[in-house]
N, C-alpha and C positions, 0 to 999 in steps of 0.2 A: 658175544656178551660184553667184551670191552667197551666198542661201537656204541653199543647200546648207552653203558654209562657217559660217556665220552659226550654222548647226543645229549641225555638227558641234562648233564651239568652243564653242556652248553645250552639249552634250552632255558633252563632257570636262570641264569646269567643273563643272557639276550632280556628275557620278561623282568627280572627283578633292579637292573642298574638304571633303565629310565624310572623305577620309581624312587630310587634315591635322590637323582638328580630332580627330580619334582617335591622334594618333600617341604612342608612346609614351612617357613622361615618366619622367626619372633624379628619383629624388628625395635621393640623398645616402645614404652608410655610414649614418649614426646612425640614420636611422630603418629600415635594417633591423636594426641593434642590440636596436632597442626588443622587439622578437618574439624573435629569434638573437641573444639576451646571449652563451650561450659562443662561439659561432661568432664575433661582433664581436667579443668579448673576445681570443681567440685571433690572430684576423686582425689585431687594432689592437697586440699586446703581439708580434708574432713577425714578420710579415710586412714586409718591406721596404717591399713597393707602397705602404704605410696611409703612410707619408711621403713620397713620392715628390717631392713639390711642393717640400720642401728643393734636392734637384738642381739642381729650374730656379732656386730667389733664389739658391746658390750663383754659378751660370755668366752669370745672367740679365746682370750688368755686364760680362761677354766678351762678350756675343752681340747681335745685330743685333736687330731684333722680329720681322725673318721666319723669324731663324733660332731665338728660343725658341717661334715657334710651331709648330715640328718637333716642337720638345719633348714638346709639350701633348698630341699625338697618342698618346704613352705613357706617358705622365707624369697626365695625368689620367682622368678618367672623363666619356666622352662627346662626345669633344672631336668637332664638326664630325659628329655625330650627334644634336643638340638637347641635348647635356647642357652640359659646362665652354664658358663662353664669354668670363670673364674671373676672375683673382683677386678682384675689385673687385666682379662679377655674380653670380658662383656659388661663394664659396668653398670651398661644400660639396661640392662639384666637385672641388677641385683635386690632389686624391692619386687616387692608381691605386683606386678603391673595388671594395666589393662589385658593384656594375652593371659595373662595365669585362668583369667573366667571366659575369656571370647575367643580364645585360641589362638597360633599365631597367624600376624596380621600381613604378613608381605606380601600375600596375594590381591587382599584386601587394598592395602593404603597403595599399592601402584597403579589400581584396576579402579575402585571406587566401587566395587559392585559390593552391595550386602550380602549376597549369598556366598560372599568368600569371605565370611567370619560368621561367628557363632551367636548371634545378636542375643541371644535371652539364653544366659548358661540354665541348666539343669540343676535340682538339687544333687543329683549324683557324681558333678565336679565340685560342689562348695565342700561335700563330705570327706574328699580326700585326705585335706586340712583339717576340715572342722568335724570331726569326729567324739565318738564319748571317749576313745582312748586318750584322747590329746586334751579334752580338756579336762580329764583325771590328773592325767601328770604335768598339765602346768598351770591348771586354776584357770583359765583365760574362759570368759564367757562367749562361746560361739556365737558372732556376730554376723552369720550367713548375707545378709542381706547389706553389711553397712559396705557395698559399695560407693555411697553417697551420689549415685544417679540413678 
């Protein structure tokens, strides 16, 4: 019976640690800038999200640390999915980016290939954020779509 568990948790091990080390990696707006100038250009000159990180230093001196890390969850890109992990760690992170709707992009911007990003997000990702709860409690008009591409 030992054997047995001994095998089994090595078995999960073996299967489960190559998909860590493959897992997908945010690399930041600018570098999909570098390929999608007008699209960056567009999304950085119109769209709200491209600041978002203002919000949180706005509030940041009202709020507790547990409570600006609510924030982080829509406010930046990736948060507590391998991407934003501190202003300090990933500043590239910290606004609502390109990857918050397309996913992250590391496979993508080394590769060039489309089928390694999310080209046309789903309503079922703009909802996470743009919720009726969220615009109860902060008034903000769900602007699903203002990508500005």
């Amino acid at each position: 019976m030992q054997n047995q568990r001994v095998f089994f948790v090595a078995l999960i091990l073996v299967l489960c640690v190559p998909c860590f080390a493959f897992a997908a990696k945010y690399v930041g707006s600018a570098a999909c800038g570098e390929c999608h100038e007008a699209e960056h250009g567009r999304f950085m000159q119109y769209s709200k999200k491209a600041t978002s990180w203002e919000s949180i230093a706005v509030m940041a001196p009202k709020l507790t640390k547990a409570e600006q890390q609510e924030c982080y969850e829509c406010h930046t890109t990736g948060y507590k999915k391998g991407g934003f992990v501190s202003y300090e760690v990933t500043p590239e992170l910290s606004d609502v980016g390109c990857e918050t709707c397309h996913g992250p992009g590391a496979a993508h911007a080394e590769d060039g290939d489309p089928d390694l990003i999310k080209r046309k997000p789903d309503q079922e990702d703009c909802v996470v954020c743009h919720n009726a709860a969220r615009v109860n409690d902060f008034g903000f008009k769900p602007l699903v779509n203002s990508g500005a591409h």
